[in-house]
C-alpha positions in Angstrom: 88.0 79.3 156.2 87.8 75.7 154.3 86.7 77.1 151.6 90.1 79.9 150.6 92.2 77.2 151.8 90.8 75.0 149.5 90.8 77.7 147.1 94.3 78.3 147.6 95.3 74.6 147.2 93.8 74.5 144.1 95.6 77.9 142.6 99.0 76.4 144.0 97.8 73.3 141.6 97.3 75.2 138.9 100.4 77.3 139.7 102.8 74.0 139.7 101.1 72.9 136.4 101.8 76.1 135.0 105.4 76.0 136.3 106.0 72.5 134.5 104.7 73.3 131.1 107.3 76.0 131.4 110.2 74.2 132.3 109.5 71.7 129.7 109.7 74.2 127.4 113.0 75.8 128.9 114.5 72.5 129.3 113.7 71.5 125.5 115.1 74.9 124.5 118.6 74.4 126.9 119.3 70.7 125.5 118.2 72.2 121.3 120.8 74.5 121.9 123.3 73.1 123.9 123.3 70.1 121.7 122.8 72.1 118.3 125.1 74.8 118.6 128.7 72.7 118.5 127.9 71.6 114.4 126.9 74.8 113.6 130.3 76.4 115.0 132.5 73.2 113.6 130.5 73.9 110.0 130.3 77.5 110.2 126.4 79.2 110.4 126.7 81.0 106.7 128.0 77.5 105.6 125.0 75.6 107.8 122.2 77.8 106.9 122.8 78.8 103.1 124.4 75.9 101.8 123.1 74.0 99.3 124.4 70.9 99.3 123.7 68.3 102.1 125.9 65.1 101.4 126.1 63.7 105.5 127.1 60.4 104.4 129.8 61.2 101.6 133.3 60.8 102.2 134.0 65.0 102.1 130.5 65.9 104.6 128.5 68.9 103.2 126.7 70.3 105.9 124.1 72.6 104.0 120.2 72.7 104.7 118.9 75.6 102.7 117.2 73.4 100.6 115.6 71.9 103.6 115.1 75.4 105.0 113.3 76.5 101.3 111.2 73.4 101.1 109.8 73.7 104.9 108.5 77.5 103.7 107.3 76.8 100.6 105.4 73.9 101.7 103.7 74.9 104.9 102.8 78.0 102.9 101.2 76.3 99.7 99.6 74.0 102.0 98.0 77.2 104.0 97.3 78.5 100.9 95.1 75.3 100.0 94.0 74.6 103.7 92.9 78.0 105.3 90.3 78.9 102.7 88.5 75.3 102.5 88.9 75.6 106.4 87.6 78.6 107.2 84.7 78.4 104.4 83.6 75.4 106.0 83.5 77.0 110.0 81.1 79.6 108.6 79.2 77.4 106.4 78.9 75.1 109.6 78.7 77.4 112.7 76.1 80.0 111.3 73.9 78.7 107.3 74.4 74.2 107.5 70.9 72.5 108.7 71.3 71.1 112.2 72.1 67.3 110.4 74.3 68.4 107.7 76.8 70.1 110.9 76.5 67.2 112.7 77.7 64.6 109.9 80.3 67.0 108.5 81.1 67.8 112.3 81.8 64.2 113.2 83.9 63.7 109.7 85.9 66.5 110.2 86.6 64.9 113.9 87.5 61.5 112.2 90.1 64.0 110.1 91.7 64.7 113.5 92.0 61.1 114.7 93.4 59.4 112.0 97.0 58.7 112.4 100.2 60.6 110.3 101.2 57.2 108.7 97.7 56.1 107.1 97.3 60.7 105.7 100.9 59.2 104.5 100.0 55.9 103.0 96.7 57.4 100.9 98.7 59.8 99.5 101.4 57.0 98.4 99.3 55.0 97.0 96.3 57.7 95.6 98.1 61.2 95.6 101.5 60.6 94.4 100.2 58.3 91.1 97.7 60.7 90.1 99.6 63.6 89.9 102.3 61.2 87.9 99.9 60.7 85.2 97.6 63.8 85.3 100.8 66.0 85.1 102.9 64.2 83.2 106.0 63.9 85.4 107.9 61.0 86.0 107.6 61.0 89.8 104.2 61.9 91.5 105.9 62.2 94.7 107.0 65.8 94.9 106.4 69.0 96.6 103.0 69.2 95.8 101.9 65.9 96.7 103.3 67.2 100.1 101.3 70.8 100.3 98.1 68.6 99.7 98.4 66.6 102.2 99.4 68.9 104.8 96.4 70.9 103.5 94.1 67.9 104.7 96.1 67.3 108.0 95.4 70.6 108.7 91.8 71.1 108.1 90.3 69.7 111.8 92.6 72.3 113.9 91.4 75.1 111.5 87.8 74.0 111.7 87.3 73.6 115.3 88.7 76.3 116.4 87.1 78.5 113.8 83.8 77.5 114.9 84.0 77.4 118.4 85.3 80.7 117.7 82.0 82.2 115.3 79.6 80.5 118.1 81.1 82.6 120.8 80.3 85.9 118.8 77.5 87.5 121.0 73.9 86.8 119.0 72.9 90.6 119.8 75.5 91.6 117.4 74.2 89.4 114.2 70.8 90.7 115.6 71.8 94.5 115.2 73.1 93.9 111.9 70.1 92.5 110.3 67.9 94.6 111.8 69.8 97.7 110.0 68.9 95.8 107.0 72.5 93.6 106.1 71.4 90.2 104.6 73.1 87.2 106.3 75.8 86.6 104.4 77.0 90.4 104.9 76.1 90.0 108.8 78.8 86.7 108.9 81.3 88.0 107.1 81.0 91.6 108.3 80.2 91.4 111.8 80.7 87.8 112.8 84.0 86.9 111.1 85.7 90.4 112.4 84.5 89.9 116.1 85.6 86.3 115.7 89.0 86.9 114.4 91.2 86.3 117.6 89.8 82.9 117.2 90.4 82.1 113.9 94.1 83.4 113.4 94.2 81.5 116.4 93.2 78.4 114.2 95.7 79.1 111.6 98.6 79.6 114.3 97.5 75.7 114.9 97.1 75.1 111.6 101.0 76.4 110.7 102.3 74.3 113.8 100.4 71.0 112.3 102.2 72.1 109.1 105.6 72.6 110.0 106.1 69.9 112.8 104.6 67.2 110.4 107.1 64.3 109.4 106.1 60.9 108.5 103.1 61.7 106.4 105.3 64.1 104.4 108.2 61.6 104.2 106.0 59.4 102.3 104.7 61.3 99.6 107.3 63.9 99.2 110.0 61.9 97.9 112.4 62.4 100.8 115.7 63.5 98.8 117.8 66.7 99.1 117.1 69.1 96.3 116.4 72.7 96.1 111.8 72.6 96.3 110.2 72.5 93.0 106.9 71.8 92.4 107.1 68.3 90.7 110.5 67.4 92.3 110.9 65.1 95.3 112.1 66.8 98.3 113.2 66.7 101.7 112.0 69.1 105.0 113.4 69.9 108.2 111.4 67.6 110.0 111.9 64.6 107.2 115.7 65.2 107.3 115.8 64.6 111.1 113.8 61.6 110.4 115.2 59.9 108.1 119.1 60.1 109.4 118.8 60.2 112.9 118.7 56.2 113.7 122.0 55.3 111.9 123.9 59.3 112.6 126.9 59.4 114.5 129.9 62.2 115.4 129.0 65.3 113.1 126.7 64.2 111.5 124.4 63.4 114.6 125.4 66.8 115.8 124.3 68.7 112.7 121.0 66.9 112.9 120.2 68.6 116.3 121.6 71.7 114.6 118.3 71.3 112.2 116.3 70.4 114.8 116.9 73.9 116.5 116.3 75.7 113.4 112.9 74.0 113.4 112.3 75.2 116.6 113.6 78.6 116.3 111.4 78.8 113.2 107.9 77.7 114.8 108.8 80.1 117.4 109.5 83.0 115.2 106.5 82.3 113.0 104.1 82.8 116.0 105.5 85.6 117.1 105.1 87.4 113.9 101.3 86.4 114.3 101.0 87.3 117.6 102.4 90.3 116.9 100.3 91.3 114.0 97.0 90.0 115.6 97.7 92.0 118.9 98.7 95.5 116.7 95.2 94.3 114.5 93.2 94.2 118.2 94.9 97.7 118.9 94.1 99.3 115.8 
């Protein structure tokens, strides 16, 4: 009798916990919209979404973030593009061929990755990233677009790691077993058997990965340059997350108002982004 009515206390724990991580979430959503949604009818949405021309400050506003919207894309996907494969490379490498040693130290420095702060990712690339790609490129301003995707490549690395490896130790041993024992060499066994049995886990990895990516501000701030164009490689340029930044302690009226505008098209894009993998990793399961 003690015993399920201790059981039951705890599951009515668990069951409040779970209740408050979901009204977080609701409230966040309810105050993003009800506070967003009065710019973006004063501006207009086509006017909002697709301008190009964000001048909050001037004396005739232009409310337009599609070069905000453009440069968020563009650089969470180059910086997937440079992250995922160094990533997941380096959770095989580690969870199934390195030496017992060689995971531990790369372990423990991929854990140091995850505990340094946004500002000092921010500050190396300021003072190390943004001049070397000045002077090996030839441009007149290293701090760009691409100084941005690399370091939101690095920032990214520990949550794709981890993940991935606690997701490749979990696969069952038998299976690696069978596979060599029909005569696949190891490499073939991880990549053929281990990797696909694994792979809930890793797009898991990159679902964190894109989240790290696109909710990052201060580090990008720094090293991106942090003005409003339309992305280009080697021009400076300013994100979602950086615009909200960088306006939001002196914003008043509109302008205040628009900023929460961006701030829900932030969050309406992280939430559409998962979705679309959640989606394609559940019909990949089915299929």
């Amino acid at each position: 009798m003690k015993k399920k009515a201790f059981e039951s206390f705890v599951y009515g724990i668990f069951l409040i916990l779970g209740l408050i991580t979901v009204g977080c979430v609701l409230l966040i959503t309810v105050y993003l919209i009800l506070s967003g949604i009065p710019a973006i009818r004063e501006i207009g949405l086509f006017k909002f979404l697709f301008g190009k021309t964000w001048a909050s400050t001037a004396k005739t506003p232009q409310f337009g973030i599609l070069p905000f919207i453009l440069t968020s894309v563009y650089g969470t996907a180059g910086a997937m593009a440079l992250g995922v494969p160094v990533g997941f490379l380096t959770a095989v490498y580690l969870a199934k061929a390195a030496p017992p040693r060689v995971k531990t130290v790369v372990s423990g420095a991929v854990s140091v990755l995850a505990g340094i702060p946004s500002v000092v990712y921010g500050l190396v690339g300021m003072l190390v990233l943004v001049p070397g790609i000045r002077r090996f490129f030839h441009v007149p301003d290293g701090a760009s677009l691409l100084a941005a995707m690399v370091v939101l490549a690095v920032m990214i690395l520990p949550s794709i790691v981890n993940v991935s490896i606690t997701a490749l130790e979990a696969v069952p041993k038998e299976y690696e077993d069978a596979s060599l024992a029909l005569g696949a060499t190891p490499t073939e066994t991880w990549f053929r058997v281990s990797v696909p049995a694994a792979r809930s886990g890793i797009a898991a990895a990159v679902v964190l990965g894109v989240g790290r990516a696109i909710g990052e501000a201060m580090a990008v701030m720094m090293v991106s340059g942090n003005v409003a164009n339309m992305p280009s490689l080697f021009q400076s340029v300013r994100f979602l997350t950086t615009a909200v930044a960088s306006e939001m302690s002196y914003s008043s009226g509109l302008q205040r108002q628009a900023l929460f505008s961006i701030a829900l098209v932030l969050y309406l894009f992280i939430l559409l982004i998962n979705a679309a993998l959640n989606f394609f990793l559940k019909r990949g399961k089915e299929s």
